[in-house]
C-alpha positions in Angstrom: 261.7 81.7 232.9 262.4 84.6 230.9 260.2 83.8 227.4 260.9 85.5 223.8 258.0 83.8 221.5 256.7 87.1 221.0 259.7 89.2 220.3 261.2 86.4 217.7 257.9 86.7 216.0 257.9 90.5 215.9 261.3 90.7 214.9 260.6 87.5 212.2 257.7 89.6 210.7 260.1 92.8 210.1 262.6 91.1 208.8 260.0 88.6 206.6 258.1 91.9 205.3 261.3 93.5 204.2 262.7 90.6 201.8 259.4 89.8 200.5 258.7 93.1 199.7 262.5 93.5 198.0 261.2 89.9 196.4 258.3 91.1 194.8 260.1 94.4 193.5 262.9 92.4 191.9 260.0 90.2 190.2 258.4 93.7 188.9 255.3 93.0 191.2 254.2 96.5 193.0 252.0 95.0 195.8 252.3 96.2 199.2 252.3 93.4 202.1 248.1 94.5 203.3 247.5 94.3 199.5 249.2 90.9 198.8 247.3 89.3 201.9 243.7 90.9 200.3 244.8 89.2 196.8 246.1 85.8 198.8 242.4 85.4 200.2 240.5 86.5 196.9 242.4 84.4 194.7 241.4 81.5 196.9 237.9 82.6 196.9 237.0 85.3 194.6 234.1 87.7 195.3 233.9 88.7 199.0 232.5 91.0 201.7 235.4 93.6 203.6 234.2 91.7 206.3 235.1 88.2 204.9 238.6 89.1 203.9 238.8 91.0 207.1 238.4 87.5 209.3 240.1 85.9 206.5 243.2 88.2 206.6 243.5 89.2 210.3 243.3 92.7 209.2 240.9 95.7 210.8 237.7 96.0 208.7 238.7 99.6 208.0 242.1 99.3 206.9 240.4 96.4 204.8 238.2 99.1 203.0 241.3 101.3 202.7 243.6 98.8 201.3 240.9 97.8 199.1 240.1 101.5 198.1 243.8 101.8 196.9 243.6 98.6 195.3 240.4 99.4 193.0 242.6 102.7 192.1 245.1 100.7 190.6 242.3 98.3 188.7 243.0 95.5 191.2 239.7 95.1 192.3 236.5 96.2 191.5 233.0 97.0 194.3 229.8 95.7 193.3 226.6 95.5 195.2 226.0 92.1 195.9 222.3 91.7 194.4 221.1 89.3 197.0 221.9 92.1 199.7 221.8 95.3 198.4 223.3 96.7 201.9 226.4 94.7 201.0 229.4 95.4 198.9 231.5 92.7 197.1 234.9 92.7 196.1 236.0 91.1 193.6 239.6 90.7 191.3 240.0 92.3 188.1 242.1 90.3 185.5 245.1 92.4 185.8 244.6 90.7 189.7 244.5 87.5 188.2 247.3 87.8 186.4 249.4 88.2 189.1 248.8 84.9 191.0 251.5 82.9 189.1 254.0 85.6 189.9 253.2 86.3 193.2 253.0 82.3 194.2 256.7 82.2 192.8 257.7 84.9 195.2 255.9 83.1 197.7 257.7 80.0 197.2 260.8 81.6 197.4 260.4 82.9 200.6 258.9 79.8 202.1 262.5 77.9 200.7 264.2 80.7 202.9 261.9 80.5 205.8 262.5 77.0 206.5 266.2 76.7 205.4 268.1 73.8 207.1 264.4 72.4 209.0 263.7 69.0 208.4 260.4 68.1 207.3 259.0 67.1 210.7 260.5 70.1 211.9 258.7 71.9 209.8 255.2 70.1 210.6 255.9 71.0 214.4 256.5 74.5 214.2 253.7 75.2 211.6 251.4 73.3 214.2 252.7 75.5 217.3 252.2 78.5 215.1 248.4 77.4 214.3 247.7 76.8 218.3 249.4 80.3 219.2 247.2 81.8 215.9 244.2 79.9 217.3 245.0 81.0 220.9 244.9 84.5 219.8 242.1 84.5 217.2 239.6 83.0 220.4 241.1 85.5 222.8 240.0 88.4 220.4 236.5 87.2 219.7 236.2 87.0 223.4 237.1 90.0 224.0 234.2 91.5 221.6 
């Protein structure tokens, strides 16, 4: 049996980048997709390591501490050393970050109403739980592998 899991997916995430990004433009929000998955995971818990939002965002530690660099540019984010660990730097949203949640959730909902488009509820349940085994699968696979 000849399986396409992986290739929807792929395919699903170009196509799902592209619109939200055309989303966010329209609703005068200049985030890129690494940046809006870095302000996702603050602005449910503010003040974080690279390394936190890294496991917390699926995304490499370095590109992490780019995105992040870029991010403090723009007055996104600020670096402070975390006093209880002076080896340690946290990141942390600025209020211009702040004021972007309402916005950005918006978008967010409007792509989630597009997303799931003709699914019942159920069906909806079902997939999101398939999608949270094949993200666990692969999340355990990549610690292993460590």
């Amino acid at each position: 049996m000849e399986t396409k899991g992986g290739f929807y997916i792929t395919q699903i995430k170009q196509l799902q980048d592209r619109i939200f990004e055309r989303l966010l433009l329209e609703n005068n929000i200049e985030i890129s997709g690494g940046q809006g998955r870095i302000l996702f995971v603050l602005w449910k818990t503010d003040n974080l390591t690279i390394s936190e939002i890294s496991e917390k965002t699926s995304l490499a530690r370095n590109t992490v501490s780019v995105v992040v660099d870029g991010m403090v540019r723009k007055g996104m984010l600020e670096r402070n050393i975390n006093p209880s660990n002076r080896r340690q730097t946290i990141v942390s949203l600025t209020e211009y970050a702040k004021s972007l949640q309402e916005r950005y959730e918006k978008v967010s909902q409007q792509m989630d109403t597009l997303f799931y488009k003709g699914f019942t509820e159920e069906e909806q349940k079902q997939f999101e739980e398939y999608l949270a085994r094949i993200l666990e699968t692969l999340t355990e696979h990549l610690r292993m592998a460590k």
